[in-house]
N, C-alpha and C positions, 0 to 999 in steps of 0.2 A: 192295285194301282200304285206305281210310281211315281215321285215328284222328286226335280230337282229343281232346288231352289237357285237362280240365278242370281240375284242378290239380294240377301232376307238381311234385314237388318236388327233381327229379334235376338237379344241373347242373353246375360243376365238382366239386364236391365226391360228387357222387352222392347217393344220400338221405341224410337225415338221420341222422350219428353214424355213417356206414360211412367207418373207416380205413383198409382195405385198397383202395377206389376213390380215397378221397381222396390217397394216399400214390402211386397209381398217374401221377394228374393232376400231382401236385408233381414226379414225378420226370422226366415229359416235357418242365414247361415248363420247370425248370430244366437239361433234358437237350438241347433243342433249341438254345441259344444256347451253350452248353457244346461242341457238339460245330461248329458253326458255327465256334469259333475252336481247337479239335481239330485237325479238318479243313484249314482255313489253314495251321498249322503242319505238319503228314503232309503236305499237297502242295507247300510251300514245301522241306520232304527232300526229297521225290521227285524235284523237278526240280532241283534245284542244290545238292543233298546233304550241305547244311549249314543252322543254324540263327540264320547271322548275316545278320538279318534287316535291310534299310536301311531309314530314317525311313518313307519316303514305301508300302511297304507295311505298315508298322505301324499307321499314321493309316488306309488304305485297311479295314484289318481292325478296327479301331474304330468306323468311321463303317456300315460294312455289320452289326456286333454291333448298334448302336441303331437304324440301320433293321429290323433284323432281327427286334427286341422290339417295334421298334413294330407292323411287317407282320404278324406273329404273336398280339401282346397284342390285337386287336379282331378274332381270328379265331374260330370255333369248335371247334378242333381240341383245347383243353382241355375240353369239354362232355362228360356220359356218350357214352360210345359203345358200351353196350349195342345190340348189333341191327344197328350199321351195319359196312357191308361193309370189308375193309383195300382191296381196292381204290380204292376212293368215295376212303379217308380217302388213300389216296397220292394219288389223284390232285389231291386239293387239297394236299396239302404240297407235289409240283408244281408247281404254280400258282402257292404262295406262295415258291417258289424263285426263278422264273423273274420275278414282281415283284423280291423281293430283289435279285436280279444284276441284272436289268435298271437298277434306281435307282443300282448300284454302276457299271456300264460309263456313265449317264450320267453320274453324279457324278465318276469319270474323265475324260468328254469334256471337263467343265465345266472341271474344274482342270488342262484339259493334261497328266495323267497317262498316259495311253493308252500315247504311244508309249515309256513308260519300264517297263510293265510285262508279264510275260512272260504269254500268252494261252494258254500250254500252262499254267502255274500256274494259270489264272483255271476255264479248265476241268477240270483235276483238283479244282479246290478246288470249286466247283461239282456234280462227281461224288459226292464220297469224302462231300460233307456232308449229300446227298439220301439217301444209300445210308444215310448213319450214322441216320439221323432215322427213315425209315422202315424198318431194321432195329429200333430201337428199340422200334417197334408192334409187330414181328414178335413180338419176348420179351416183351412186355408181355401179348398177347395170351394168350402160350403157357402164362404164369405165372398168369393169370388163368382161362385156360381149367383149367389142373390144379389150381388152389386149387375152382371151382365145381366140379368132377368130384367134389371130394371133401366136395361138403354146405358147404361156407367161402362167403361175400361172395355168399350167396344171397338173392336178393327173393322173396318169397311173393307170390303173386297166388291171385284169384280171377277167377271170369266169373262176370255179371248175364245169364240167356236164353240159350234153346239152339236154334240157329239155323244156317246154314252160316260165318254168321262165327267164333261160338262155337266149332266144329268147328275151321274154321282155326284163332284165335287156339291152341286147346291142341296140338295136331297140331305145329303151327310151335314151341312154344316147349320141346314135349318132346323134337323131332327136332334141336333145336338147344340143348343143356344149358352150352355155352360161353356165352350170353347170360345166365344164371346168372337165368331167372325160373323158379320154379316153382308149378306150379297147384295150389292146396289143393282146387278143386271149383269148383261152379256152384251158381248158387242161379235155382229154378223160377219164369218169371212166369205171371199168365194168359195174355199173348200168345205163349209158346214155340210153338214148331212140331216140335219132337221131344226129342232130348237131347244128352250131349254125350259122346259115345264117350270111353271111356278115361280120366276122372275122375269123382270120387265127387259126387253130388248132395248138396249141404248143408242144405238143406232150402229152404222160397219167401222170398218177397224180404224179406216180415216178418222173419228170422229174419236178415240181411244186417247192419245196424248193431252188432250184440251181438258179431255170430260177431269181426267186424273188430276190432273195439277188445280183446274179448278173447283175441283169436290174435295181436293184432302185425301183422297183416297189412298190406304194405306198397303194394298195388296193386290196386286195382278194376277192370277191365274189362267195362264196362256194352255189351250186343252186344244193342241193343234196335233194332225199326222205327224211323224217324223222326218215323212217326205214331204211335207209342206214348208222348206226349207225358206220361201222367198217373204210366205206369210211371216213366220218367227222371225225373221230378219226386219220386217218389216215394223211389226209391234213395238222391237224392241229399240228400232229405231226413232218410235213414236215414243219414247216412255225416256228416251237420253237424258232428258231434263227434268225426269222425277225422281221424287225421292221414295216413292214406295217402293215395298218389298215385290219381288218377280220369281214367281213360281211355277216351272213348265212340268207339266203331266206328259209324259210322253204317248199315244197311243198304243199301248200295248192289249187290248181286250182280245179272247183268243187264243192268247202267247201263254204257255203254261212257265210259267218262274217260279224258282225255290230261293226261297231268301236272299231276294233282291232288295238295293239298298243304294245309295249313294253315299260317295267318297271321292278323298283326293287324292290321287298320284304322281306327287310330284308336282303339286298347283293344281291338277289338271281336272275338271271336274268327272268323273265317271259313273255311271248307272251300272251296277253288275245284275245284272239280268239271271244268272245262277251260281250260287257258290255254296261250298261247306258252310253249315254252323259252326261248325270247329276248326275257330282258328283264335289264333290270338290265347286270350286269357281263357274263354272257352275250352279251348282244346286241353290247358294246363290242369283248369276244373274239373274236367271229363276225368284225365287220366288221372287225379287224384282221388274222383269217386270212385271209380274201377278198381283201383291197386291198395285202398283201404277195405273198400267193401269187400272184397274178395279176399284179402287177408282174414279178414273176421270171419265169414262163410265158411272158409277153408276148415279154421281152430275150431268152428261150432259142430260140420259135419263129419271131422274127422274118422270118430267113430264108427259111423254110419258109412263111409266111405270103404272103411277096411270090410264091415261084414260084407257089402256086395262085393267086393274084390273075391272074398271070401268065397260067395255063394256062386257067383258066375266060375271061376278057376271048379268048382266043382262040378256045375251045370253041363259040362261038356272044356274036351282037351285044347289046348290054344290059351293065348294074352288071356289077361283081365282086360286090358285097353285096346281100344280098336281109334287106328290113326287115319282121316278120311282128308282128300285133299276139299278143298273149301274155298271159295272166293270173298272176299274184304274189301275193305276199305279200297280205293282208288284201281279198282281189279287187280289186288294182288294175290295170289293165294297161301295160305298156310295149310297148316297137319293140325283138325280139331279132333280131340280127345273123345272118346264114347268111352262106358263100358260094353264092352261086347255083349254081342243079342242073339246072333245066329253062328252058328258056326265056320269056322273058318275057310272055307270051300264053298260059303253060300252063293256067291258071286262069281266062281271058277266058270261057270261055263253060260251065266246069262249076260254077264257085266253088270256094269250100273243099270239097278232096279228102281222106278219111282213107287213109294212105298204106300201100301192103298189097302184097304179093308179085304179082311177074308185071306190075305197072303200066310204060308204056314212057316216059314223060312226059319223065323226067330225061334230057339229053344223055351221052354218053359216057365226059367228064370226070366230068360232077356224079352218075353211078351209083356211080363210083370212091370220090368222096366221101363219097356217104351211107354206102355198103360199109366206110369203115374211121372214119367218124364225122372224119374232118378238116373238113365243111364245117361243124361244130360251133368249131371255133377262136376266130371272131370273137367269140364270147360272153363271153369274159375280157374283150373290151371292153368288153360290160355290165354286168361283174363291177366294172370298176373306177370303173364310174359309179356303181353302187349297187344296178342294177334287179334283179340277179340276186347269188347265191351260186355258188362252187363248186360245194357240194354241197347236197344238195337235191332236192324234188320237181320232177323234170320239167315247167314248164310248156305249157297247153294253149291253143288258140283259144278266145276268149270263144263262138262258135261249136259249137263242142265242148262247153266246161263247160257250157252253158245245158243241154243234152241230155242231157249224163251225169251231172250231177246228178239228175235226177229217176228216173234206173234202178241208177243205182248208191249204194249206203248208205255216207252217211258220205264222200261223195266230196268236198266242197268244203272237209271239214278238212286238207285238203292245203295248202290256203292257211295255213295258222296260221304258215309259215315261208318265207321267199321262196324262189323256184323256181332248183332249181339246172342245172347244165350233166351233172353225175354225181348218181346216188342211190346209195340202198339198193335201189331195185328193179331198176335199171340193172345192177347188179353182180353179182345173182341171176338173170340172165338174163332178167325182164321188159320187155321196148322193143319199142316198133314194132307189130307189129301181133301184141299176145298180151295173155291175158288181163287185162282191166283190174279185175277185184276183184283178183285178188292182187299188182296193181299200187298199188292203195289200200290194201292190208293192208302191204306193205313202208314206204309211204309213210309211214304212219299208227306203223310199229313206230318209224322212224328220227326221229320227232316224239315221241314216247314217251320215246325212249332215249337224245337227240341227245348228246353231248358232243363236246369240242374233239377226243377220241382219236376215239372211231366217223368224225368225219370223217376223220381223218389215213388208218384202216383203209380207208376207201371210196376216197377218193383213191390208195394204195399198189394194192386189186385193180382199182381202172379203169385204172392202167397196165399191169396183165397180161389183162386179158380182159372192159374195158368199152370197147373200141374197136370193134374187130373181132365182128361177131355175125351170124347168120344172117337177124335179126330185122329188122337194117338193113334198111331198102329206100331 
C-alpha cells in the first residue's frame, strides 16, 4: 500500500504546536553529537585508563564532532518517525557512522596521523558511540510508546471510503497504538464498496469539512479509487479550510509493485509504482560492496583458483575458462566467466542445453565443479569489472530469457538489478534444475527488500549451504 501525502505537515517538529514530539526531536539532535564526544572520552579510559588526553587526539575529536553535525544536519533521522521501523532508523544511523569514521580514518591518512593513533581506541570509540545513539531511540521510543498508551501526544485521524485500503489503514494503526494515530471513524462515499470494520461511520463525505475543523482533527486519510477523480476533488475541496495533514492511498490492491515510493519531480508530486533499489547512493554502496569484496575474495582464492585452472587444462584439451553470453541488469548482456566442465564441442551439435540431473556431458573434473559450485569462482572477475554483482539474481542465456518470459509472470523484473553470482533463491534451495516461479518469487522479494545487511545475510548463508547442493548438476 501506497500513500501520498498531499499536505502533511509533520516534520521535525511533528504537527503543529506538539511539544512532547518536538522536545523528543531536540533531544536526539543534541543527544547525538553529545554522546559522539561522550563516547571518545569512555573509550579513551578504556584503553589507557586515564583522561590525559594529547593534542593531536583532541583536534582528531573536534574535527570528527563538525563532520559529525554536518553528516547528520542534512540527514533525515531528525524527521517524525511515526510508523517507521527502529530497525530502518539503525540501520541509517549505521550508515551515517560508517561515513563519519570513514572521513575521520581519511582525514587521519591525510595528516599523517594514523600511525600515532591507537586503532583499538578508534574502534571502541566507534562501538560505544553507535550503541549510545541508537540506545537513545530505544528510550525514546519506549517513552513515547508509554506517554501514547496513555491517551498523551496522540494524532486524530479519520478515513475518506471504505474499501480494503480503508480496512488496512484502521486495522494497522489500532494493532499498532505506539505510532500514537487514532481513528475517529470514516466517512461514506458513493463509490465505497463496503465498510470499515471496527470504527464508527461519521456520516457521507458532505459532512467531512465541518466534522474536521470542528473536532481538531489532525489527519485525513482519503482511501478513494484513482478513478474516482470527482470524489478526491471533492474531499479536498471540503478540507480548504483545514489545517490537518491529507494523506491519499491510492487504490492499488492487485497491482504487483517493486519498490514504490513517492517523490518530487520538479515540485511535482509522483507515485513510482516500479523502480530499481539501485539508485542514488544505493547504487554507489552496491558497487563499493562488490568491487571491495571481490577484491579480497580474488587475494584469498588465488591459490585455489590456479590448481583448478591446473586440473581442468589437464582434465581434457581446450581453455581453462569457458565465456557464456548472459543477460543483466537492464537486459544487457555480457561474457560470464566459468571454469570449463565439458568439453569443447559439448554443445556443437545440440546448442544451448538447459542443465538437468543424469546429463553426462561434463568431464570428470568439471562434474566435481558444478557439484560444489567452484567452477563459479571466475565470476568475481566479472564482479570486478562491473558486469555482475555478488549477490543478485542469477543470470540466464538471452536464449532462455526470450522463452521464459512469455510463460513465466513477471520474469524479466529480475533485471531491475545486475545478476549476481549468490541470491536469495540460491540460498533457499532454488538452482539448477527446480522450480523457476519460485525462483522469480525469491528474486523479485530480494529487489523488494534489497539492503546492504540482506546482502551481507545471503553472502554469510552461501558460505554454509549455497555451495554444495543436490540441484547442482
Amino acid at each position: 500500500m501506497s500513500y501520498l501525502s498531499v499536505r502533511d505537515q509533520s516534520g521535525l517538529w511533528g504537527s503543529s504546536g506538539n511539544k512532547f514530539t518536538a522536545a523528543l526531536a531536540l533531544i536526539l539532535r543534541v543527544g547525538d553529537p553529545t554522546t559522539l564526544i561522550a563516547a571518545a572520552l569512555v573509550a579513551y579510559e578504556l584503553r589507557f585508563g586515564d583522561l590525559a588526553m594529547p593534542m593531536n587526539y583532541g583536534r582528531l575529536i573536534s574535527i570528527t564532532l563538525l563532520f559529525g553535525l554536518l553528516v547528520l544536519g542534512t540527514s533525515s533521522l531528525y524527521g517524525s518517525w511515526r510508523g517507521r521501523g527502529l530497525f530502518a532508523e539503525s540501520a541509517q544511523l549505521l550508515l551515517k557512522w560508517i561515513v563519519i569514521f570513514g572521513g575521520v580514518l581519511a582525514y587521519s591518512a591525510a595528516v599523517q596521523l594514523t600511525d600515532e593513533l591507537s586503532r583499538l581506541w578508534l574502534a571502541l570509540w566507534f562501538s560505544l558511540s553507535l550503541a549510545g545513539v541508537v540506545g537513545m531511540r530505544i528510550m525514546a521510543r519506549a517513552v513515547a510508546a508509554w506517554v501514547r498508551a496513555r491517551g498523551m501526544d496522540v494524532r486524530s485521524a479519520v478515513i475518506v471510503g471504505a474499501n480494503p485500503d480503508s480496512q488496512h489503514i484502521a486495522d494497522t494503526l489500532r494493532k499498532n497504538p505506539w505510532v500514537g494515530i487514532d481513528v475517529r471513524g470514516w466517512f461514506t462515499t458513493p463509490s465505497d464498496r463496503g465498510t470499515v470494520e471496527g470504527t464508527v461511520q461519521l456520516g457521507d463525505i458532505t459532512h467531512l469539512g465541518a466534522f474536521v475543523e470542528a473536532n481538531h482533527i489532525d489527519q485525513v486519510w482519503i482511501a478513494l479509487p484513482m478513478r474516482d477523480e470527482a470524489q478526491i476533488s471533492f474531499a479536498l475541496d471540503q478540507l480548504q479550510h483545514s489545517t490537518a495533514d491529507i494523506k491519499f492511498v491510492p487504490d492499488m490492491f492487485g497491482v504487483h509493485l517493486l519498490n514504490h515510493s513517492v517523490e518530487q519531480v520538479a515540485g511535482l508530486p509522483v507515485i513510482n509504482l516500479q523502480q530499481t533499489p539501485l539508485h542514488g547512493g544505493a547504487q554507489l554502496l552496491k558497487a563499493i560492496e562488490d568491487r571491495v569484496l571481490a577484491g579480497i575474495i580474488l587475494l584469498m582464492i588465488a591459490p585455489l583458483m590456479f590448481a583448478i585452472a591446473a586440473a581442468v587444462k589437464l582434465s581434457s584439451p581446450g581453455p581453462v575458462f569457458y565465456r557464456q553470453e548472459r543477460m543483466s541488469w537492464n537486459n544487457k548482456t555480457f561474457w560470464m566467466l566459468k571454469f570449463r566442465s565439458m568439453p569443447v564441442d559439448a554443445e556443437t551439435t545440440s546448442g544451448a542445453v538447459w542443465a538437468k540431473a543424469g546429463e553426462s556431458r561434463a568431464t570428470r573434473t568439471g562434474a566435481f565443479l558444478r557439484k560444489t559450485s567452484l567452477d563459479e569462482l571466475p565470476q568475481f572477475i566479472n564482479v570486478l569489472r562491473g558486469d555482475m554483482s555478488i549477490v543478485g539474481p542469477r543470470p540466464e542465456r538471452p536464449i532462455f530469457v526470450h522463452k521464459f518470459k512469455n510463460e513465466i509472470p513477471a520474469y524479466m523484473k529480475k533485471h531491475m538489478v545486475k545478476a549476481g553470482i549468490t541470491g536469495w533463491a540460491q540460498v533457499n534451495g532454488w538452482r539448477g534444475s527446480t522450480d523457476l516461479h519460485k525462483r522469480i518469487e525469491c528474486d523479485l522479494f530480494y529487489i523488494e527488500n534489497w539492503s546492504f545487511w540482506f546482502d551481507i545475510r545471503i553472502i554469510f548463508l552461501t558460505l554454509f549451504k549455497g555451495f554444495i547442493h543436490k540441484n547442482a548438476y
